[in-house]
C-alpha positions in Angstrom: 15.7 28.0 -3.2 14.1 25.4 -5.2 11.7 22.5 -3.2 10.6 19.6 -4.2 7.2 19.0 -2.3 5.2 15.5 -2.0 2.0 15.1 -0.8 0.6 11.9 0.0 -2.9 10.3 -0.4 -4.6 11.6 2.7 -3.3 15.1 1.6 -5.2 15.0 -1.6 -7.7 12.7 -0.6 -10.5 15.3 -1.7 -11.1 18.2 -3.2 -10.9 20.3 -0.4 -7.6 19.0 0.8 -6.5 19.8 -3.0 -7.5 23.0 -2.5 -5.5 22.8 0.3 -2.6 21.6 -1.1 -2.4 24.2 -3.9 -2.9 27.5 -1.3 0.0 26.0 1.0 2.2 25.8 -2.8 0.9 29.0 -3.5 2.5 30.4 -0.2 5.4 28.9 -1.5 6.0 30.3 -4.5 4.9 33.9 -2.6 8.1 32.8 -0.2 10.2 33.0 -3.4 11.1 29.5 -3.8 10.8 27.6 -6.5 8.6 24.5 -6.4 8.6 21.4 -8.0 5.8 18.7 -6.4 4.7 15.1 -6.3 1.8 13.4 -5.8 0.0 10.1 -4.8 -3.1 8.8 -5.7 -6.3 9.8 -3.8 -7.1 8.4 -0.1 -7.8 4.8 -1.3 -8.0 5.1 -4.8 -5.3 2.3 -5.5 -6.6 -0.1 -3.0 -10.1 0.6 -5.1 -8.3 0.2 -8.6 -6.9 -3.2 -7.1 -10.4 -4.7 -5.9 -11.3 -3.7 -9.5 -8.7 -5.6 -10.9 -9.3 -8.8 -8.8 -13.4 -8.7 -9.6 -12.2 -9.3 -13.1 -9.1 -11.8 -12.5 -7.5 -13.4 -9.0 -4.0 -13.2 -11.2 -4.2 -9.9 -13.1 -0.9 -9.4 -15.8 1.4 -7.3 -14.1 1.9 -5.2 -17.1 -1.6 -4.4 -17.2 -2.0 -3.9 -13.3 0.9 -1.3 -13.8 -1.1 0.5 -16.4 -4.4 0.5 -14.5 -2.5 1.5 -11.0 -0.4 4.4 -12.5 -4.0 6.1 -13.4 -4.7 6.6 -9.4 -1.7 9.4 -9.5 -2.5 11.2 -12.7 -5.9 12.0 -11.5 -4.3 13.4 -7.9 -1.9 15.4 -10.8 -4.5 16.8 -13.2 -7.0 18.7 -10.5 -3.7 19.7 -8.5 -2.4 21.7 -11.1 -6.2 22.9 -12.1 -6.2 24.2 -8.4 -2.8 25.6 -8.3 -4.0 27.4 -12.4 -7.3 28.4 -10.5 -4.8 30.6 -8.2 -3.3 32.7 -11.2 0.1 29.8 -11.0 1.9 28.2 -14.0 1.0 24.4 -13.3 1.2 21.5 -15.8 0.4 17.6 -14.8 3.7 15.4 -15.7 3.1 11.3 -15.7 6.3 9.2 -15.1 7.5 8.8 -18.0 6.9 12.8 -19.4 9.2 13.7 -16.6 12.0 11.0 -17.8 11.8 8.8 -14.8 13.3 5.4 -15.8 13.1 2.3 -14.2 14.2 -1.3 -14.7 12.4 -3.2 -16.4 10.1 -4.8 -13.7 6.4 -4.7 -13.0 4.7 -4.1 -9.8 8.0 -3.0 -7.8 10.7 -1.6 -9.9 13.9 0.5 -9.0 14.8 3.6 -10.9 17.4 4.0 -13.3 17.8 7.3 -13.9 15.7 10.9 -14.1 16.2 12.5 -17.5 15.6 16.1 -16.1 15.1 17.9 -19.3 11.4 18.5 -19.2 11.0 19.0 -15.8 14.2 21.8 -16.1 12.2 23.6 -18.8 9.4 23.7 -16.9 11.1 25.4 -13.7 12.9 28.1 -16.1 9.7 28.9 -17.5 8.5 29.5 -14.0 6.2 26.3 -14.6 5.2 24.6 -11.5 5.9 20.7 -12.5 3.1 18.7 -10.9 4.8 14.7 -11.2 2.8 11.5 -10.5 4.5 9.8 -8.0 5.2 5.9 -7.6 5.5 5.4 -11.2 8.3 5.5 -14.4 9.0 4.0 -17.6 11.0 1.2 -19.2 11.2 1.5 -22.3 7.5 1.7 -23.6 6.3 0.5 -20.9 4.7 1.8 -17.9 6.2 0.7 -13.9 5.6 1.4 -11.0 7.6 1.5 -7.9 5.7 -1.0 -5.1 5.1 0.3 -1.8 6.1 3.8 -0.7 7.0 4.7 -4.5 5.6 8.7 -4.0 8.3 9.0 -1.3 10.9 7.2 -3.4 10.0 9.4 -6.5 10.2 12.7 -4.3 13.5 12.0 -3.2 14.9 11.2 -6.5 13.5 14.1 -8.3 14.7 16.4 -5.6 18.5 14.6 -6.1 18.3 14.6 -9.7 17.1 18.5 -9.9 19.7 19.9 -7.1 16.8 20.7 -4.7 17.5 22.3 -1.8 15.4 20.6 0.2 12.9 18.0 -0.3 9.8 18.2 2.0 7.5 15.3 3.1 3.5 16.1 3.9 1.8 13.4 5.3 -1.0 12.6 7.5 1.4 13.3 11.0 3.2 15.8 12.0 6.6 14.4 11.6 8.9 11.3 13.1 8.1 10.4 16.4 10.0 8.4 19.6 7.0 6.1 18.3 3.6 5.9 17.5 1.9 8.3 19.0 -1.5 6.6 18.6 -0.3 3.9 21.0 2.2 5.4 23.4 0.8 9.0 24.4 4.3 9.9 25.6 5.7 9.6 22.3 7.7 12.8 20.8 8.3 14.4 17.7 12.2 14.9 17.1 13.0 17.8 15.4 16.6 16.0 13.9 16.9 12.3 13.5 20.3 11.1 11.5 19.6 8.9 8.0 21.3 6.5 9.5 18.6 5.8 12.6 15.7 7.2 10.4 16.4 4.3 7.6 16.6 1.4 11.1 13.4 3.0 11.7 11.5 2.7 8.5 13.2 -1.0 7.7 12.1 -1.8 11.0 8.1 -0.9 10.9 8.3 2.7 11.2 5.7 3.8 8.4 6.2 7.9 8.2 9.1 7.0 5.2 10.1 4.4 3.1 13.3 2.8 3.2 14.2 3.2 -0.3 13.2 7.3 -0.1 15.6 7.4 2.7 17.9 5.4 1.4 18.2 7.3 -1.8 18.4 10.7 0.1 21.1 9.7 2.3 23.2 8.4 -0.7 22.6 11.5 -2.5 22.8 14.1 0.5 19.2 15.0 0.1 17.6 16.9 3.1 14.2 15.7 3.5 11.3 17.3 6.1 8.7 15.1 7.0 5.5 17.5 8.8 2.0 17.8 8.1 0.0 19.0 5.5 -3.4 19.5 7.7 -1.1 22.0 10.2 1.6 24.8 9.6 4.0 23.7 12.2 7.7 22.8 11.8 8.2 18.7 11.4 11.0 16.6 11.4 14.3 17.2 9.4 15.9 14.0 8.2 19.6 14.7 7.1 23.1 13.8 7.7 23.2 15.4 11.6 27.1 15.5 12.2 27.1 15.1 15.5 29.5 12.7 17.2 28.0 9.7 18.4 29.3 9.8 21.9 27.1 13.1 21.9 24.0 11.2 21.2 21.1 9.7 23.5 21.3 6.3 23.6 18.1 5.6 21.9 16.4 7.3 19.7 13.0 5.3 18.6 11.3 2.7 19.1 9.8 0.6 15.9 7.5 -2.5 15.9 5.6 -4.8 13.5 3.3 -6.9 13.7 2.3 -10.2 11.5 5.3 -11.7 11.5 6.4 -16.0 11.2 9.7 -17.7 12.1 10.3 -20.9 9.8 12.8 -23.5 11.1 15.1 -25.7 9.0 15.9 -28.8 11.6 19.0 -30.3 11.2 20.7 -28.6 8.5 24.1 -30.7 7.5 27.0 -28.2 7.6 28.4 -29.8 4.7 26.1 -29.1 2.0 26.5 -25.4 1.8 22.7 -25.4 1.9 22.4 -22.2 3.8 23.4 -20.2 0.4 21.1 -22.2 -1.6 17.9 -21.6 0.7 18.1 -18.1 1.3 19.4 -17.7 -2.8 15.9 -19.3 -3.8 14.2 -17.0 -1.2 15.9 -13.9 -3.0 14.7 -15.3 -6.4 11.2 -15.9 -5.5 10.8 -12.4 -3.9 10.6 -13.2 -0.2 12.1 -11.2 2.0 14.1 -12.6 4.7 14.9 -10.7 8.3 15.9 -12.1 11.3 18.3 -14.9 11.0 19.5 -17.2 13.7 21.6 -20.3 13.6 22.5 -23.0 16.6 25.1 -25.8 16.6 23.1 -28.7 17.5 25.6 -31.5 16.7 28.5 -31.4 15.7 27.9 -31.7 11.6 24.0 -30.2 11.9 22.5 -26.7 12.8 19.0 -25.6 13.0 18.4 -22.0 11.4 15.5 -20.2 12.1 14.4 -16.6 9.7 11.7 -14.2 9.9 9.4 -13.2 7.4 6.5 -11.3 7.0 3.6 -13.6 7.7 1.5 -13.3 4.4 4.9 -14.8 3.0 5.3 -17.5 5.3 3.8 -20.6 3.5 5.2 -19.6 0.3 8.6 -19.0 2.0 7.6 -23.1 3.6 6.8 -24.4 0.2 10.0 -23.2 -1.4 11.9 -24.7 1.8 10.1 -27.7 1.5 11.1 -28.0 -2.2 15.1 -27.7 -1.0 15.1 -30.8 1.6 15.4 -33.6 -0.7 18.4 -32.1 -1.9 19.8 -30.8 1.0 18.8 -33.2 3.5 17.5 -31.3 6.6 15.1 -33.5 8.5 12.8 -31.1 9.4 10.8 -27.6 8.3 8.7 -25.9 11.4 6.5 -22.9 11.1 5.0 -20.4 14.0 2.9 -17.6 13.0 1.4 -15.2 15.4 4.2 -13.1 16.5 6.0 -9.2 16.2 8.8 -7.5 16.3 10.2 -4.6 18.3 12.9 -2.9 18.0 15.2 -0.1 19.6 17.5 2.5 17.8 19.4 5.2 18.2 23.2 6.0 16.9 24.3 6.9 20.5 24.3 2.5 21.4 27.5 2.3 19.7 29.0 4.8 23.0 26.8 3.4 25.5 27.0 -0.4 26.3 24.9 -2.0 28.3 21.4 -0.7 26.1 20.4 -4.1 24.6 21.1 -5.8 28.9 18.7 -3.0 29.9 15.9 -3.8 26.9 16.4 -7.6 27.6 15.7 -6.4 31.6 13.1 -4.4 30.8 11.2 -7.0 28.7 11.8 -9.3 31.4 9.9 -7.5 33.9 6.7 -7.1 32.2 7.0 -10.8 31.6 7.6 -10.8 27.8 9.0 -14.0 26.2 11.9 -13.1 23.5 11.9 -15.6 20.6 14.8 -14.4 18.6 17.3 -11.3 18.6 18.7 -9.3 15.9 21.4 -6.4 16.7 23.2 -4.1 14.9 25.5 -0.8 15.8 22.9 1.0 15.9 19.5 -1.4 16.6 18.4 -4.7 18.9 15.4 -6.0 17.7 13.6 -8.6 19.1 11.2 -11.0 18.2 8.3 -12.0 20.6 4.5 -13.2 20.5 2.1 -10.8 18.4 0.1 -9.8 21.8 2.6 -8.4 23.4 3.6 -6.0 21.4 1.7 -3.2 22.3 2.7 -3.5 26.2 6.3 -4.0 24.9 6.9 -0.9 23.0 4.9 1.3 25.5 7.5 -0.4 28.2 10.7 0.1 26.1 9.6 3.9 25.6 9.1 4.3 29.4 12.5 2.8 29.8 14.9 4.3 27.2 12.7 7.9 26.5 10.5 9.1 29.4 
């Protein structure tokens, strides 16, 4: 069997959880498997290469920023495979680019292209354990890296492009939860959740994966495990369940976020198309849009209100701002201070009445809804930043205690 492992910051945050690392890879190889493993930087180390870079310059070049951020991961790489030699193992340190991964030609959050496998194939024949920096490739001669959750993404792809069996996930928790266990007690691990709900769960605030990693492994049939790497117990298995949906519980999580702004366009003529060209300036200037609601006011206006994260917000207002001369909207509001929560589970689609019973529930703990966002499979709503906490504990207690 050959696994692709990934261990994450926390997990070699330190020499001893290196050492750490490499006996639990050693038991793996004793197991008879194969092993192929990625890594992230160490505990904080890219938030500490960052501060570096802004002591020197408030705008840093991105190129540069991708060179001096992909050095966090090859550090974690080196003393890995030094541990893992240390145990009598056949280990050798692979950046991005010595392991083929290719990317588009974007700094700071690039997709990949492709894995050229070659190097990483000779490795495993030669019973070499390959020891890959996560969150980082090449494009052409330069080096990328993957923004935000890029170790996971990298794991994922690796495993897909190899023909792992099984790609496994160590973190800092013990696998996916009903929620966060740090704020609802109740909360409990699943042993199975579907692609489907896990990728609603990490698009909607869930942090254990990244969207893209499970994106990618759901495209490419890749059977991930998140569980711990600080305990030897089973975690969660994310794959393509197969079970019918009328089978299903109605919900499976709950998800939540905080920091989050609605802007308002007042008075949008219908006209204009201007819808296309707001949202398409958005896109090109990198801001991501969520929730988005439109109301006939009159009969040739609307008013559209969208979410966005709230470091976003008065970037997303200036380029808003920019669009009314020519689109002649009268007005541009912006709230800040609220959250998001969110329910999911694939069994809604077979059981109506769920998003009645959230709205009810939210209701009686006297919880304003701002906005509402639905999907087969997810209601999300959108309600002041302080109640979130009380909101999520009261959806958990209603949909799975």
């Amino acid at each position: 069997m050959l696994i692709v492992q990934k261990y994450g910051g926390t997990s070699v945050g330190s020499v001893e959880r290196i050492e750490a690392v490499a006996d639990r890879i050693q038991r793996t190889v004793a197991a008879g498997h194969a092993c192929a493993v990625v890594v992230s930087a160490m505990g904080h180390s890219t938030d500490e290469l960052v501060s570096l870079a802004r002591a020197i310059t408030r705008e840093p070049d991105a190129r540069e920023m991708d060179a001096l951020l992909s050095t966090g991961e090859q550090v974690s790489a080196a003393l890995l495979s030094m541990a893992l030699q240390k145990r009598g193992l056949r280990a050798r340190s692979f950046t991005g680019w010595q392991a083929g991964i290719v990317t588009e030609p974007v700094h700071g959050n690039a997709r990949l292209v492709h894995i050229d496998t070659e190097a990483l194939q000779s490795a495993l024949h030669g019973q070499v354990i390959p020891v890959i920096t996560g969150f980082q490739g090449i494009s052409g001669d330069h080096v990328t890296t993957l923004g935000r959750g890029g170790s996971d993404t990298t794991a994922v792809a690796v495993a897909a492009a190899l023909g792992a069996d099984l790609c496994e996930i160590y973190t800092d928790v013990k696998g996916v939860y009903t929620t966060d266990p740090r704020l609802v007690s109740a909360a409990r691990k699943l042993d199975v959740i579907d692609y489907d709900e896990m990728l609603e769960l990490a698009t909607l605030g869930a942090q254990v994966l990244h969207p893209r990693a499970v994106e990618n492994a759901k495209q490419f049939d890749v059977k991930l495990v998140v569980r711990s790497s600080f305990e030897d117990e089973e975690g969660t298995m994310v794959m393509n369940t197969g079970a019918g949906f009328e089978l299903r519980d109605a919900v499976t999580g709950v998800a939540f976020e905080r920091e989050v702004a609605r802007v308002a366009l007042i008075g949008v003529p219908v006209g204009r198309h201007g819808l296309a060209t707001v949202f398409g300036r958005l896109a090109e200037d990198g801001v991501n849009v969520d929730v988005i609601v439109q109301s006939v006011v009159e009969q040739d206006v609307v008013d559209v209100s969208f979410t966005v994260k709230e470091e976003d917000s008065e970037r997303a207002v200036r380029i808003v701002k920019s669009l009314q001369a020519d689109l002649g909207f009268r007005d541009v509001a912006c709230e800040t201070g609220l959250g998001k929560v969110s329910i999911v589970g694939a069994g809604m689609i077979s059981n109506p009445g769920v998003a009645a019973q959230m709205f009810g529930a939210l209701a009686a703990a006297d919880i304003p809804i701002a906005m509402v966002s639905t999907s087969e499979i997810k209601v999300s709503c959108i309600i002041p930043a302080q109640h979130v906490e009380p909101a999520v504990r009261e959806l958990h207690a209603a949909f799975l205690e």
